[in-house]
C-alpha positions as MATLAB code, in Angstrom:
seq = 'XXXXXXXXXXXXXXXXXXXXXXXXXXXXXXXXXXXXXXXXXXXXXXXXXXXXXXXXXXXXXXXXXXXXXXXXXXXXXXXXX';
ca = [
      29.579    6.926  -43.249;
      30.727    3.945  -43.342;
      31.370    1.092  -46.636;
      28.572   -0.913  -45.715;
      26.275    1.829  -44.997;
      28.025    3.965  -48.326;
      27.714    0.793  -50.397;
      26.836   -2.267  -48.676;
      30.058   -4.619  -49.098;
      33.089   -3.749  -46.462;
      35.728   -3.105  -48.413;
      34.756   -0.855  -51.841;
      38.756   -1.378  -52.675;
      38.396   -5.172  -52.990;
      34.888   -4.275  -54.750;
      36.828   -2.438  -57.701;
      39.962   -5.023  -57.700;
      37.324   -7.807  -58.069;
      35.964   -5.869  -60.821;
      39.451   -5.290  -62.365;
      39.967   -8.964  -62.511;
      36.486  -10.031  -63.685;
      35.878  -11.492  -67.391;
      33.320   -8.633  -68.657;
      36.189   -5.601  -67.575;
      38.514   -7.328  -69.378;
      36.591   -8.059  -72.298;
      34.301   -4.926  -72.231;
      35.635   -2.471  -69.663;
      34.040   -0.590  -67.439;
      31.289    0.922  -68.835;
      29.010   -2.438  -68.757;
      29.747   -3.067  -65.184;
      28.361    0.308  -64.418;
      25.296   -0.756  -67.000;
      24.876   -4.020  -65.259;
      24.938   -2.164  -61.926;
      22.552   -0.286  -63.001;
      20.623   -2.921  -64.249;
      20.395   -4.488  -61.167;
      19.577   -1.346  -58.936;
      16.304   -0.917  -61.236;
      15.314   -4.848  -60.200;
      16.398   -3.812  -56.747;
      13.859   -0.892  -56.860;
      11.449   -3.036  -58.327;
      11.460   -5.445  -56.011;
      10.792   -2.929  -53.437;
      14.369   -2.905  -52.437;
      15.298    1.435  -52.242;
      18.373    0.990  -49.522;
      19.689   -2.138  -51.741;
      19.467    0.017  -55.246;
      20.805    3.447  -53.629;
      23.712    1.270  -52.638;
      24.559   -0.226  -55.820;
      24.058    3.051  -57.701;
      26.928    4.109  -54.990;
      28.818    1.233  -56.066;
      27.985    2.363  -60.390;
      28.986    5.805  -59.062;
      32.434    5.006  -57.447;
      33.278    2.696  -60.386;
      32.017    5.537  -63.111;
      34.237    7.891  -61.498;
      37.290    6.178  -61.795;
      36.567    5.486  -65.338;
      36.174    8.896  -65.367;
      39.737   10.074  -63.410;
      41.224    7.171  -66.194;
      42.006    4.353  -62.931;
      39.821    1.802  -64.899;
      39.153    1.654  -68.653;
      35.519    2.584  -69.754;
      35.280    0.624  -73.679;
      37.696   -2.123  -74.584;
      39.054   -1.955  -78.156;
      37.606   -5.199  -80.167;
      39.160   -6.918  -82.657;
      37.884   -7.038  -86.051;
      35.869   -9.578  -86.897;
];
């Protein structure tokens, strides 16, 4: 199976190095772009859209397991307040 019919962009690699350098992994980590891909799968479904969400559960999946196997970072430390 192919990327785009796996996940729907071409390249998952770029996908996750996209992610690495986006503001919310480096202020959150991973774990809320899984929630907000999640998030958007359920408007996906909602909108009638079952291909579109199964894809970008595929893409919460890939990104959840590499949390998991410690290649991204789930939960960003905070500073105190």
């Amino acid at each position: 199976m192919s990327n785009i019919q796996m996940y729907g962009v071409a390249d998952i690699d770029a996908y996750i190095k996209s992610v690495k350098a986006s503001f919310t992994y480096e202020v959150t980590g991973g774990n809320m772009i899984v929630a907000g891909l999640m998030s958007d799968a359920q408007e996906l479904m909602a909108c009638g859209d079952a291909e579109g969400a199964r894809k970008t559960l595929n893409i919460a999946k890939t990104i959840l397991f590499q949390i998991m196997d410690g290649q991204l970072v789930g939960t960003r430390e905070r500073a105190a307040a």
